[in-house]
C-alpha positions as CSV (number, residue, x, y, z in Angstrom):
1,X,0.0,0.0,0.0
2,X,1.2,3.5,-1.3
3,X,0.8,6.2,1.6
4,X,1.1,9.9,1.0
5,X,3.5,11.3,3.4
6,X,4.3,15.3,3.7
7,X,7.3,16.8,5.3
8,X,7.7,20.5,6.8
9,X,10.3,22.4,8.7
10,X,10.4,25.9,8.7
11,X,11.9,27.0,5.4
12,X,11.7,23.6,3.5
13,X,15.8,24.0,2.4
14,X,17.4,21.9,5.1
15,X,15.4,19.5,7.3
16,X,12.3,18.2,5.3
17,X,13.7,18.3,2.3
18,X,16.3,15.8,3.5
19,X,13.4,14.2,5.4
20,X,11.6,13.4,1.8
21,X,15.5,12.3,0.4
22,X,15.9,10.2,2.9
23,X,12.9,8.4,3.1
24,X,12.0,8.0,-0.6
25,X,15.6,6.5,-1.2
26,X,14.2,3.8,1.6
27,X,10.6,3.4,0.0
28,X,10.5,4.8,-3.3
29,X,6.8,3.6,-3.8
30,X,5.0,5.9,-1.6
31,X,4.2,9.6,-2.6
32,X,5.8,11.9,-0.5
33,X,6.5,15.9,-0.9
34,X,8.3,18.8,1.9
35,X,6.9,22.0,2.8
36,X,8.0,25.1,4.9
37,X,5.5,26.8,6.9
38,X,7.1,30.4,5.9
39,X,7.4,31.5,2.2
40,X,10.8,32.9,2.3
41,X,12.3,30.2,0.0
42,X,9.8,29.4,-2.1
43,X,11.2,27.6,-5.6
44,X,14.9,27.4,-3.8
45,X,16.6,24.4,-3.9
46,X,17.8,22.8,-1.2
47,X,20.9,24.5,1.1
48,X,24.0,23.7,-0.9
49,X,25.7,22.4,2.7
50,X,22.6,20.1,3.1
51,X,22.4,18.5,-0.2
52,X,26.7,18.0,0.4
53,X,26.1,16.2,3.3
54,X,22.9,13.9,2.0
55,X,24.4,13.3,-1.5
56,X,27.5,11.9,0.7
57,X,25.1,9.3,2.5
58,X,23.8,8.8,-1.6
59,X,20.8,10.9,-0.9
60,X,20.1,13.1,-3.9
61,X,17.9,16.0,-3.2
62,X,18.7,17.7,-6.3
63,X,15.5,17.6,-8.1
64,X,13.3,19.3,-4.9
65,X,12.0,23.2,-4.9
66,X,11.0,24.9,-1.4
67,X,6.9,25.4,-1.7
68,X,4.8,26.4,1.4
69,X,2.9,24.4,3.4
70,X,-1.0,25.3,2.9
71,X,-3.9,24.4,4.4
72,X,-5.1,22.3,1.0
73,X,-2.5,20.1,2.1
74,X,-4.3,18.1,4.8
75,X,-6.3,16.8,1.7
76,X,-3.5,15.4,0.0
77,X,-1.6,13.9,2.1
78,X,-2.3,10.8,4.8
79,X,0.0,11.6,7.2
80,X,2.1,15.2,8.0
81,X,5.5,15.2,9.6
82,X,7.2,18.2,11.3
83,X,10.5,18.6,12.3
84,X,9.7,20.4,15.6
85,X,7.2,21.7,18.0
86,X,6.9,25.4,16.5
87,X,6.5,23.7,13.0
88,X,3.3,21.6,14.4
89,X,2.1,24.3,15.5
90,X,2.3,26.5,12.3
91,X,0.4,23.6,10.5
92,X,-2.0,22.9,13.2
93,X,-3.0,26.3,12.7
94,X,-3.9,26.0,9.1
95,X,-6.1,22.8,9.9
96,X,-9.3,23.2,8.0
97,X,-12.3,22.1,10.5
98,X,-13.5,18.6,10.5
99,X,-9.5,17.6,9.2
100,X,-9.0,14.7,10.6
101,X,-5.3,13.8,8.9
102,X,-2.5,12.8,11.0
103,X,0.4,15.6,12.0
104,X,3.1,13.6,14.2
105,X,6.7,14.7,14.8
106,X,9.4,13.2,13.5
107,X,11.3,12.3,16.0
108,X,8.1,10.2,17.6
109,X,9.5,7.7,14.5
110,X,13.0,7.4,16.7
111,X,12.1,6.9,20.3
112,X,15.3,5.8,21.4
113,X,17.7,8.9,19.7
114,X,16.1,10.6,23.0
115,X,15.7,13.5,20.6
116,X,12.4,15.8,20.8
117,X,13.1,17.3,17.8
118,X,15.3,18.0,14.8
119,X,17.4,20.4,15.0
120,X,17.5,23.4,11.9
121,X,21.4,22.5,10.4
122,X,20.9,25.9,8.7
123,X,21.9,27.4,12.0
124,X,23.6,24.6,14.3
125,X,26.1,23.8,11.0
126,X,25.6,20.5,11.7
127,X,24.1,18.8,8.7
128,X,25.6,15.5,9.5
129,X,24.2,15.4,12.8
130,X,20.5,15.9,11.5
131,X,20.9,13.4,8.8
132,X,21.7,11.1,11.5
133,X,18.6,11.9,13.5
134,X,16.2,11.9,10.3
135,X,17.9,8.7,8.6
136,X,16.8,7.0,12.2
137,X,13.4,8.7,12.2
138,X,12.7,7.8,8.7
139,X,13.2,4.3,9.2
140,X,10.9,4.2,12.3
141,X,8.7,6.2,10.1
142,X,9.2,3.4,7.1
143,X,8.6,0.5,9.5
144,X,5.2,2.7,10.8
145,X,3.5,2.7,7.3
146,X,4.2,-0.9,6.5
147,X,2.9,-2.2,9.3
């Protein structure tokens, strides 16, 4: 079964776009997309530093473009994933009433990294670090929708 999985962080240049790399190099047969809750980057590609750091783990990222997360997007997707806590909150604002789609954290896919979040590499300069934290998450995440 194909699911329809959205990822957002705050710009949509760093940590969801890595987020869709990684986990469509995992399970290239579901749908998935990244989203930032601001505009600022809209039709960027990814940070140069973060697509270094992914294509080095053979993640390419090179075909994405930054978009904005709107509130259309609870009816496309089966299941939203933020990066953090303010992020949830951004798109839990733009819930359209009666919305009933799933909005988890990442990091709820990778209970044991102990981490509550993922932090933004675009201003902790650590890029490898987050990949870490998202490959674990996505894999939790993969196991999730299979079973």
């Amino acid at each position: 079964m194909s699911h329809r999985i959205l990822f957002v962080c705050l710009g949509n240049i760093c940590r969801s776009p890595a987020a869709e790399g990684a986990f469509r190099a995992r399970a290239p047969h579901h749908q998935t997309d990244s989203a930032g809750t601001s505009g600022w980057h809209i039709g960027d590609p990814p940070y140069g530093p973060m697509q270094k750091a992914a294509r080095a783990r053979d993640i390419d990222l090179s075909d994405l473009r930054a978009r904005q997360f709107l509130a259309q997007d609870f009816n496309h997707f089966d299941l939203i994933v933020g990066m953090d806590a303010e992020n949830i909150a951004n798109i839990e604002d733009l819930r359209p009433d009666g919305n009933d789609t799933p909005v988890r954290l990442l990091t709820d896919f990778a209970p044991d990294s102990g981490a509550d979040h993922v932090p933004d590499p675009y201003y902790t300069r650590d890029f490898d670090g987050a990949l870490d934290l998202i490959e674990e998450a996505v894999q939790g995440l993969e196991a999730h929708v299979r079973a």
